[in-house]
C-alpha positions, 0 to 999 in steps of 0.5 A: 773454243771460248771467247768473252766480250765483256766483264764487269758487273753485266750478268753473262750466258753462254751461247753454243753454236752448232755445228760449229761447237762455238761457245761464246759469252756474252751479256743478258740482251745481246742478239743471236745475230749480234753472239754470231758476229762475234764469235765468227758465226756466218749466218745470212743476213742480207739486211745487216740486222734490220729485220727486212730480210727474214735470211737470218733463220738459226734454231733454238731447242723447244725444251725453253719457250721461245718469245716470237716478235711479230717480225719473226711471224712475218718471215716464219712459217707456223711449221717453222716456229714449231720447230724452233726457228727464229731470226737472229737479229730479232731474238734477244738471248736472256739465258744460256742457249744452244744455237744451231745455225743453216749450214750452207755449203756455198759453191765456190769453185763457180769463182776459181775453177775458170780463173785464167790468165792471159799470156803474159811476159812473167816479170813480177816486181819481186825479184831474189838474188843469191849472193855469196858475201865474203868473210869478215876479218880483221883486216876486213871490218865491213859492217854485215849491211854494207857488206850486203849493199856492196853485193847486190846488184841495185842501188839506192836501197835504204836501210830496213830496220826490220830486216836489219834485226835478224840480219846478222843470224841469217848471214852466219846461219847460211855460212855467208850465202843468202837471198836478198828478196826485192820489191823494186828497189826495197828490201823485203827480206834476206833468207839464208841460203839459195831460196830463189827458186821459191817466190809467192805472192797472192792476187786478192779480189775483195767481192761484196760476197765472196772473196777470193785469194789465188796463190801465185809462184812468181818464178813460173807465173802459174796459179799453185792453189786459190781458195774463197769464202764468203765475205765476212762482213754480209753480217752487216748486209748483203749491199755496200750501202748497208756497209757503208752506213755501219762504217760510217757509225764509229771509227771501231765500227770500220774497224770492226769491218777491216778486221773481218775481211782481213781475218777471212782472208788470212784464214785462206792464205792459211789453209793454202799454205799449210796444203802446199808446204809454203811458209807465209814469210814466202808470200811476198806481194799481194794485189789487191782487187774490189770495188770502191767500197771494199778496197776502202774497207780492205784498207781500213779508209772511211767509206762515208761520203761514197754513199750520198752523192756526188760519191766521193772517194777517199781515192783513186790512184793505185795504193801501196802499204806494208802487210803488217800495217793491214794485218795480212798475214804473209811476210810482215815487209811485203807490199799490199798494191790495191790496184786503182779505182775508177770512181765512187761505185768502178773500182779496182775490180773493174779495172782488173776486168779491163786489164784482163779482157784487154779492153785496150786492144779488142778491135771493133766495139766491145761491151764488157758487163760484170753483172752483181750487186752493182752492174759494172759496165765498160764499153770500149772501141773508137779509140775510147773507154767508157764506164758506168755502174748501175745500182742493180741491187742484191737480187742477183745474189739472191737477196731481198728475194723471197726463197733467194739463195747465193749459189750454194748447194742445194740452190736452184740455178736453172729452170725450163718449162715445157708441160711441167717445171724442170729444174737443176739445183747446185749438187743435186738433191732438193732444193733449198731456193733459188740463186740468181741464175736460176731467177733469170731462168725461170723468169724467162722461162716464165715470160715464154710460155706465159706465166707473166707477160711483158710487163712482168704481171702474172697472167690472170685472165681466163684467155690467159690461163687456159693457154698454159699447160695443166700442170703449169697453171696449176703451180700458178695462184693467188694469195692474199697480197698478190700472185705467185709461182710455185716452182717447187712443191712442199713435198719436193723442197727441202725445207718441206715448203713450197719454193715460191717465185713472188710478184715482189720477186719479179719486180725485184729482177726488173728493177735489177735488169732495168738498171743494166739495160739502162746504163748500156744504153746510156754508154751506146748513146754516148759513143754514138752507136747502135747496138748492133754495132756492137761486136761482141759481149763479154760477161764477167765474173762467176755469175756471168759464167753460169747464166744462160745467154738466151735467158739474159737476152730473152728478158732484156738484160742484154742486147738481143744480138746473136749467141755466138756474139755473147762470150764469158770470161770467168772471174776477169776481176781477180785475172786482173790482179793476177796479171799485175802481180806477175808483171810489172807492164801490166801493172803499169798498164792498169795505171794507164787504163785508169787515166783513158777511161770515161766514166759516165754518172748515170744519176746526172743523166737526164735520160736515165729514167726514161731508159730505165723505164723501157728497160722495165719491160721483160723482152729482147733490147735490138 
């Protein structure tokens, strides 16, 4: 596979990339990061290229010399450089180069093996009639599409030029038999035939890191496959804000971001059609989930002025377009529903929680918290709905942490420690770093045994020290900058490094959790309650689902109230969109979630600093 991205008089290499066996061409200058960009490369970069991360680690051959920046030295052991690594946004290419990027097999059955959905009346909004036209004659000249109108059962239907284009084919291909497929009161389609025993549509949830696509029957209301992969647009950072700032650049740089989620999408639906036998052209409707940032993204809308504050969106309500306005590649008439935004930073994903978790009919109080970059968090009960996001920051997906991962193989995703560290690492074998449920583990148990205290510093002093097993204090040590945690020994690790816990990194997790505990207090406050009236917690989203709850409690993520209060819902975003696509009351039920809800701006609360503050502390919240 080759592709060429400029021409003219600059002077072209050719980069390979493995193990893909990816060629690409491009200018003398242009950066390994950048080559990847373009030739559909995924390789890790948190930091969208700014050179702050040290993620974006690829391999050159020894046999050429390889120019080190100072950057490069920073993040890359001496082994490391030996062997020919370099970071991708730092390393200019000025000759032809072979490219080996890390192969990261992410998990992403940790999105789709849990997804459910609630029980449903099934009455999706795309419905296909089987009609049996009469014969033209001539004595009976009725044109082919008034012919149609007069036998379908709605009324009101426009005329479609798209499906008016092969309309007098399909007619006589199906001998005067064929499907009408609508969507309300559009025509999508006309098959040939009785089709109507096939219907598809596609629940879309657009995460910051993953995006997920279920393949739904509309006739049974069943899930027939899902697929996920890794949001194409990382490569511009790992947050929204590092997103936001690149679409902000140039109108072809949204572009250039819409194009690639859009492009993993459609490489989803792809795979999943050609594995269970069903034509794109069956796909009807698509509904669509993310937070404010990536449906903006999705959609192609400038993001710009969601960053500085007051957040504003482009906009809220629920938004319908045509699939080939977006280039989504299933029936080019079908309809896009992107489900409605709360704000600038609560989406349509966490409208997609709600809907799932049935917000609006849980009795008693209920804290509902979809723990990620951004920490959506919906507190429901008193006849009210109340909403906030707490800028938790990438640490919980594993960035800006020094060996953090996202949960894929061969990361660490959770930890005990007794007379010695004991840990279990994503599909066994050793260990490559560390995710964020593993981070939450360790810290935790860390703070129990005494490794850190409270206030999340390394235990330091003789009294301290001697209370830790042996093999424990051994992993403990100082460097030149400050403490740190060995949690994997070189010889055991993959990498042939030690896997370390830094002081960095546990401050890192304490502004991640601060930011939580703060924005549930916050929402306590205003309802007038106290946490212990709350009547259960229900986590969201994958890593909610692989968290241990005593950890999260433990380190004062969540309320210290009892385990069995502490309930996982899986992927809730993505059920949500399920539930709309396959029934119209609960799409309308989206909508009137939306016009409840209350969304409290936690950056123009005065006491939030003050209970961000308390929330640094690593110990239970009553």
């Amino acid at each position: 596979m080759t592709a060429s991205i400029s021409k003219g008089v600059l002077e072209m290499i050719n980069i390979t990339f493995l193990p893909a066996e990816i060629v690409i061409q491009v200018p003398v200058g242009t950066s390994i990061l950048q080559a990847a960009m373009l030739a559909g490369v995924q390789v890790v970069s948190t930091c969208g290229g700014k050179g702050s991360c040290g993620k974006c680690k690829v391999q050159l051959s020894t046999e050429i010399p390889v120019q080190i920046t100072e950057t490069e030295k920073k993040f890359l052991s001496a082994s490391e450089l030996a062997a020919g690594w370099v970071l991708a946004c730092q390393h200019l290419l000025t000759q032809d180069r072979v490219v080996r990027s890390q192969e990261q097999k992410d998990v992403y059955e940790r999105k789709t093996d849990f997804a459910g959905v609630q029980h449903i009346k099934v009455a999706p909004r795309v419905r296909k009639f089987f009609l049996q036209l009469s014969k033209p004659n001539v004595e009976d000249q009725t044109p082919d599409w008034e012919r149609l109108m007069a036998a379908l059962p709605v009324e009101g239907i426009q005329f479609n030029r798209t499906v008016a284009v092969s309309l007098p084919r399909v007619v006589r291909l199906g001998n005067f038999q064929i499907t009408a497929v609508l969507d309300g009161d559009r025509l999508l389609a006309v098959e040939p035939g009785d089709t109507s025993g096939r219907s598809f549509g596609v629940a879309i949830d657009v995460g910051t890191t993953t995006v997920v696509v279920y393949l739904m029957d509309l006739n049974k209301g069943t899930v027939v496959a899902s697929g996920a992969v890794t949001n194409p647009q990382q490569v511009f950072g790992a947050d929204v804000i590092s997103r936001i700032t690149y679409a902000a650049g140039s109108p072809d740089q949204l572009r250039e971001l819409q194009a690639k989620v859009i492009s993993g999408l459609n490489g989803i639906v792809a795979q999943l059609c050609q594995e269970h036998g069903i034509a794109r052209a069956e796909i009807y409707q698509a509904v669509v989930v993310g937070n404010t940032t990536m449906t903006h993204l999705f959609l192609g809308v400038d993001p710009t002025y969601l960053a500085p504050a007051p957040f504003i969106p482009v906009y809220r309500e629920s938004v319908e377009v045509r699939a080939s306005e977006l280039g989504l590649d299933i029936l080019e008439t079908g309809t896009v529903i992107m489900l409605p935004n709360v704000a600038g930073y609560v989406g349509a994903d966490t409208v997609g929680v709600m809907l799932a978790a049935e917000a609006d009919r849980l009795a008693g109080v209920s804290l509902i918290v979809d723990i990620g970059t951004n920490g959506e968090i919906i507190l429901c009960g008193r006849e009210r709905i109340l909403t906030c996001s707490a800028a938790a920051g990438p640490a919980f997906e594993g960035a800006e942490i020094k060996y953090g991962m996202r949960a894929a193989e061969g990361a660490i995703e959770g930890v005990r420690i007794t007379e010695d560290v004991e840990l279990d690492v994503i599909a066994g074998g050793k260990a490559r770093g560390i995710c964020g449920s593993g981070l939450i583990d360790a810290i935790a148990e860390m703070v129990k045994v005494g490794v850190i205290g409270p206030t999340g510093r390394f235990a330091g002093g003789p009294d301290q020290l001697a209370k830790l097993p042996a093999l424990v204090r051994e992993r403990l040590r100082r460097t030149e900058r400050a403490g740190e945690f060995v949690l994997v020994w070189g010889k055991d690790s993959a990498s042939g490094e030690d896997i370390v816990l830094t002081q960095k990194d546990i401050r890192e997790m304490q502004l991640a959790k601060g930011a939580i505990m703060a924005g549930i207090m916050i929402l306590v406050r205003e309802m007038g309650i106290t946490l212990q009236e709350i009547d259960r917690i229900l986590l969201a989203g994958a890593f909610g689902n692989y968290i241990r709850k005593e950890s999260a409690i433990g380190i004062g993520l969540l309320p210290s109230l009892p385990l069995e209060k502490v309930k996982t819902i899986g992927n809730a975003a993505g059920d949500g969109a399920k539930m709309a696509l396959l029934s119209t009351e609960e799409r309308a039920r989206a909508d009137s979630l939306v016009k409840r809800t209350e969304h409290m701006e936690l950056s123009t609360k005065k006491e939030f600093q003050a209970e961000f503050i308390k929330g640094l502390d690593f110990k239970g919240v009553d």
